[in-house]
N, C-alpha and C positions, 0 to 999 in steps of 0.2 A: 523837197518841200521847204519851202521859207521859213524865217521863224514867223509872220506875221500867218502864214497857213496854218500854223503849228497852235499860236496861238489861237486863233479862230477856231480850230478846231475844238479846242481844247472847250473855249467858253460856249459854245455850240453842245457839246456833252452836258455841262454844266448845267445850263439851261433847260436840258432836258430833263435830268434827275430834278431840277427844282420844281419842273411841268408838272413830274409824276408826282411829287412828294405833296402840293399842296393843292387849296382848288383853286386859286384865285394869286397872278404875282402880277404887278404891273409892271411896266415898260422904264417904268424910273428907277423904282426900283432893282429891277436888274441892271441898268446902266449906273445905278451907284456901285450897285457890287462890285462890276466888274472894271469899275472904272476907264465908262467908254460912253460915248453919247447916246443919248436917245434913237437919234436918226442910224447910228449903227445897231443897236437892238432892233430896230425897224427891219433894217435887212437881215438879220439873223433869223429873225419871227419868220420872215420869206423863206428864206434859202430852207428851213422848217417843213415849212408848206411845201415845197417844191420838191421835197424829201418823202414827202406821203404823210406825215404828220398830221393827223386832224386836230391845228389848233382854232379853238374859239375862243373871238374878242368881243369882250364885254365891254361895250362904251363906258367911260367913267369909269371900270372897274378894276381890269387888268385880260390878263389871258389864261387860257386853262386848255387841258386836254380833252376832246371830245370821251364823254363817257363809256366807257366799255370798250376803249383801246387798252390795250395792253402792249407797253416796251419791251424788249426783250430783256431778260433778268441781266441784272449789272453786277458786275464783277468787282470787288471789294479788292484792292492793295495790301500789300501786309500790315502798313503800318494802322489801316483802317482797321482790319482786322483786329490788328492788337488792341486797339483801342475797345472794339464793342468787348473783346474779351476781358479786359481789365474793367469796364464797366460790369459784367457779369458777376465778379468775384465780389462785389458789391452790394450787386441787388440780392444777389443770394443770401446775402445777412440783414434782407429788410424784413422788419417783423410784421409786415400782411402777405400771408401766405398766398392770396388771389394773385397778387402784384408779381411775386418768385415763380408761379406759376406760369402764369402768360410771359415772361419775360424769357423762363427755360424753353417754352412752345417756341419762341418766336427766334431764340439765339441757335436752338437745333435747325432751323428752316435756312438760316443764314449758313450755319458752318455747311449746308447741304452741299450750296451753290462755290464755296471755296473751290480754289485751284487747291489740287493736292499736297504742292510742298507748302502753302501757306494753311490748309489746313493742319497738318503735323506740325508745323510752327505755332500757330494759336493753340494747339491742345498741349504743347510742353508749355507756353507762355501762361496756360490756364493753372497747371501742377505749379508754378514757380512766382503765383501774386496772391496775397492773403491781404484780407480785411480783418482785421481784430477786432472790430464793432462786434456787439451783437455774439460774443465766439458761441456761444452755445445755439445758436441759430435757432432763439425760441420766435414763434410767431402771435403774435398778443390779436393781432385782427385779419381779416378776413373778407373783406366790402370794400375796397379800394377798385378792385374795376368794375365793379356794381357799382358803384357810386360814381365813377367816372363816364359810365353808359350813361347813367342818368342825367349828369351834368351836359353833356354833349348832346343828348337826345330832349332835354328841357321838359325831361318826366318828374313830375315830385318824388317826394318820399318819405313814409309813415315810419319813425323810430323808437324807439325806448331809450332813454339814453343817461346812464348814472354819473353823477355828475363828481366832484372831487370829494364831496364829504355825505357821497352814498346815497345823496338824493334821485329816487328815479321818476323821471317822467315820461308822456308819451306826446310827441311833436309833430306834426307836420312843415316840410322846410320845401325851400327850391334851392339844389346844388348852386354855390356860385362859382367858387377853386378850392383847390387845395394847396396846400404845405406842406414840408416832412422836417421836422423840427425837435431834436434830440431823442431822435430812435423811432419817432410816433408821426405818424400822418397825420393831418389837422385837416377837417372841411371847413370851409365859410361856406354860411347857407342864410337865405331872407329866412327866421322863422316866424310863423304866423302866430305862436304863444306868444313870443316875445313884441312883434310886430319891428322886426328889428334883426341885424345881422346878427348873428352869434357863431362862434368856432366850438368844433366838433371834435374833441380826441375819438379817432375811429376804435381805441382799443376800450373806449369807454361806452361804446355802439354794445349793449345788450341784445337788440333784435332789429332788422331792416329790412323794411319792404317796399320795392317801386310800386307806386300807383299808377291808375291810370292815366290821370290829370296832366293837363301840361301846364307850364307859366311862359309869361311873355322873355325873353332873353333880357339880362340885367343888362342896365346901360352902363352901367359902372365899372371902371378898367380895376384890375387888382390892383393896381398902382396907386389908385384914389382912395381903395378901401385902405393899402398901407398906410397914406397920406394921412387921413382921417384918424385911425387907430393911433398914429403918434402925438398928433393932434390933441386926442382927448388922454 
């Protein structure tokens, strides 16, 4: 095998994992990545298709996997490994318990699928990395993937929320992002008291409940809300 098989193969995998990971990548996009033409993603997409791959193209959009395929589980390198492991010793000292939760769910699913001598490697690499944030691993909140359903799902949400000098009130917002900003999550959200954006310390969330309601998706990139926020 050539190196130029070698390579093709290689970005032919690639492309795959990118298939599965998101709904929508377009055709330039990938030829920026991988620094190769469009008309060479053209035939990669093919050679795809010719593989039994059900890809679908979105005119104007990009490309995606038909729904309800499933790739076969992909196999993680060591140094991948290492890495989601050294991210773990991390999360584990983040102070919303929801977030340490779903992230232990999801990192045991992962070490499932290791190869055996890289899983014994990621489990002594796990004994031998600390975070010293947070050492006491207290958790202050508890609604960060509640509130990221939400945000994703463009449900509102009914709160209680005390504010720095103990004032409590009760809000209705529509999720817009979030931040994690010296130990503490922070939502941005349209509130309707306010009529206006406002940020949310989650550990200052007294009580939270998704509603039924939906809102229309913000036009606004977080990048403009930064823009704005330095702004003023």
């Amino acid at each position: 095998m050539s190196d130029n098989d070698i390579k093709r193969l290689t970005r032919l995998t690639s492309i795959l994992t990118l298939l599965q990971s998101k709904r929508l990548i377009t055709s330039t996009s990938l030829a920026s990545k991988f620094s190769v033409s469009v008309r060479t993603i053209y035939r990669d997409i093919k050679a795809l298709e010719q593989a039994g791959v059900p890809i679908m193209a979105e005119e104007g959009k990009g490309y995606s996997i038909m729904e309800g395929y499933r790739l076969p589980p992909l196999m993680f390198t060591e140094s991948e490994a290492n890495a989601l492991i050294t991210a773990e010793q991390i999360v584990l000292k983040n102070k919303d318990a929801s977030f340490v939760d779903e992230y232990t769910k999801a990192i045991t699913k992962i070490r499932s699928i290791l190869r055996n001598g890289t899983r014994d490697n990621a489990d002594l690499l796990s004994k031998r990395v600390a975070n010293l944030q947070n050492f006491k691993s207290e958790s202050t909140s508890n609604y960060l993937t509640t509130i990221q359903m939400a945000l994703t799902n463009l449900f509102k949400i009914q709160l209680n929320y005390c504010s720095a000098d103990n004032k409590e009130t009760k809000r209705i917002i529509e999720p817009f992002a979030l931040y994690y900003s010296q130990e503490n999550w922070v939502l941005i959200a349209w509130c309707h008291l306010r009529k206006s954006y406002r940020e949310f310390r989650l550990d200052r969330i007294q009580k939270l409940v998704i509603l039924d309601d939906k809102f229309e998706s913000h036009k606004k990139t977080l990048q403009e809300y930064f823009d704005s926020y330095i702004e003023r």
